[in-house]
C-alpha positions, -999 to +999 in steps of 0.1 A: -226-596-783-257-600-763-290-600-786-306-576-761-281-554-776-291-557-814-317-531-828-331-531-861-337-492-866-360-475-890-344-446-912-365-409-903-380-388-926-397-366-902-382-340-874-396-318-852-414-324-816-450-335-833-428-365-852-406-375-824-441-379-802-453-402-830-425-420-830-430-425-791-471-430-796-458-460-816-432-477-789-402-464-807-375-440-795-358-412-820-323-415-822-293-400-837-259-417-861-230-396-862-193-403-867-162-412-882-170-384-908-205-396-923-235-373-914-259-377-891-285-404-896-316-397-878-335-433-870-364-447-852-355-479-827-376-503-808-388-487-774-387-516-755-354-537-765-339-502-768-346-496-730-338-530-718-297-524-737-294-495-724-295-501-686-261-516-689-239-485-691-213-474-720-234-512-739-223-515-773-250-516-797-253-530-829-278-513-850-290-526-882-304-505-909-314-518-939-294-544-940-263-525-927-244-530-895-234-504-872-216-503-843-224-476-817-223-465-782-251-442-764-231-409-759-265-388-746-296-399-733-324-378-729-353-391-703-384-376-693-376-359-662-408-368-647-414-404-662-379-411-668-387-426-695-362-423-728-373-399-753-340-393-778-304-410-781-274-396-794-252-431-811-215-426-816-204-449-842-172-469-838-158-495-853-138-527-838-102-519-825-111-484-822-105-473-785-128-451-773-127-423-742-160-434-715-171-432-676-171-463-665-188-470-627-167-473-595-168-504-577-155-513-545-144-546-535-128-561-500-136-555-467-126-521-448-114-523-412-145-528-387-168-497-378-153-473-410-178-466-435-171-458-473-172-426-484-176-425-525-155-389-536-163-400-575-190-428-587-174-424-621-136-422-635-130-412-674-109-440-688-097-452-730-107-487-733-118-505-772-149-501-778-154-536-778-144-544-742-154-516-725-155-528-686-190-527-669-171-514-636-137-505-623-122-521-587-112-504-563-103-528-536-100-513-498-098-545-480-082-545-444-083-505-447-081-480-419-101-448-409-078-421-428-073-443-462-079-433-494-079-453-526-069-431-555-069-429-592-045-443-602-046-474-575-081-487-591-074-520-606-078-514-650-086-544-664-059-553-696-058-528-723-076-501-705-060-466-701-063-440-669-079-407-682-086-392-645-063-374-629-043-403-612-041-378-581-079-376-578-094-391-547-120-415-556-129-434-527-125-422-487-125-448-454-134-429-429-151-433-391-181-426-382-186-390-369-193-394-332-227-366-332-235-368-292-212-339-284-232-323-306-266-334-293-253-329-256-248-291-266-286-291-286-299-305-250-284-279-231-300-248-255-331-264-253-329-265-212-314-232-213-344-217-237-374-233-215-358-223-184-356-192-198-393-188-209-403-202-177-389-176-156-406-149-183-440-165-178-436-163-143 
């Protein structure tokens, strides 16, 4: 595990909105333990290396807490809508060999067939991976397509020990042509000639 991805956390003892923007005043974020049947630990983790781990999406944490080791995953994150900033994370706990139900990023690889464009119908599909090796991305390879193709579910490439959640059905990614807009420009031209034409002949 990446050491971006270790926190040492600091147990809470105070809730509310005036103590979470203490916490924040003091370059830490409020967070949240819950799982596998323990209650909830509320915690205090570094601002800025808790920021920098969580760009990578569904990154496993390991969160140290007096001493103990947890692992978790970042199951809600609440940002300032303005600043964008991160003010509160829910952590799921899990534990090695566990597997683990996440969205996991659409990526397309290959080259489409000249003048199509890709259309994205889902930037996300729902898959069961361990929570361990939880892929940052999942293929979906269109190379040589056609205008008309569509890549589906269930033909994304999973990498070993990954499970499809999605409807395999579900259309995920569309190669389409480019729509051809100067009929409907022609037509817009012709209004507009019509309509001055028009106002001419009023004014006159």
């Amino acid at each position: 595990m990446s050491d971006k991805n270790k926190l040492v956390a600091e147990a809470r003892t105070e809730f509310g909105k005036g103590a979470a923007r203490r916490i924040r005043r003091n370059h830490q974020i409020p967070a949240v333990l819950y799982g596998h049947g323990t209650a909830p630990v509320h915690v205090a983790l570094p601002g800025h290396q808790t920021m920098l781990a969580l760009k990578q999406q569904n990154a496993l944490l390991e969160i140290d807490l007096d001493g103990e080791i947890q692992l978790a995953l970042a199951k809600d994150i609440q940002r300032d809508p303005v600043k964008q900033v991160i003010e509160h994370v829910d952590l799921l706990i899990v534990r090695k060999g566990e597997k683990v139900e996440v969205e996991v990023s659409v990526h397309v690889t290959g080259e489409a067939q000249p003048g199509t464009i890709i259309i994205f119908e889902a930037q996300t599909v729902l898959i069961e991976a361990l929570a361990t090796a939880i892929p940052t991305s999942i293929e979906a390879n269109v190379d040589g397509f056609a205008a008309g193709s569509v890549v589906y579910a269930r033909d994304l490439i999973l990498p070993e020990g990954s499970t499809l959640i999605t409807e395999p059905d579900a259309d995920v990614v569309l190669v389409s042509a480019p729509q051809d807009n100067s009929a409907d420009e022609a037509a817009a031209a012709e209004v507009s000639a019509t309509q001055s034409a028009a106002s001419a002949a009023e004014k006159a």
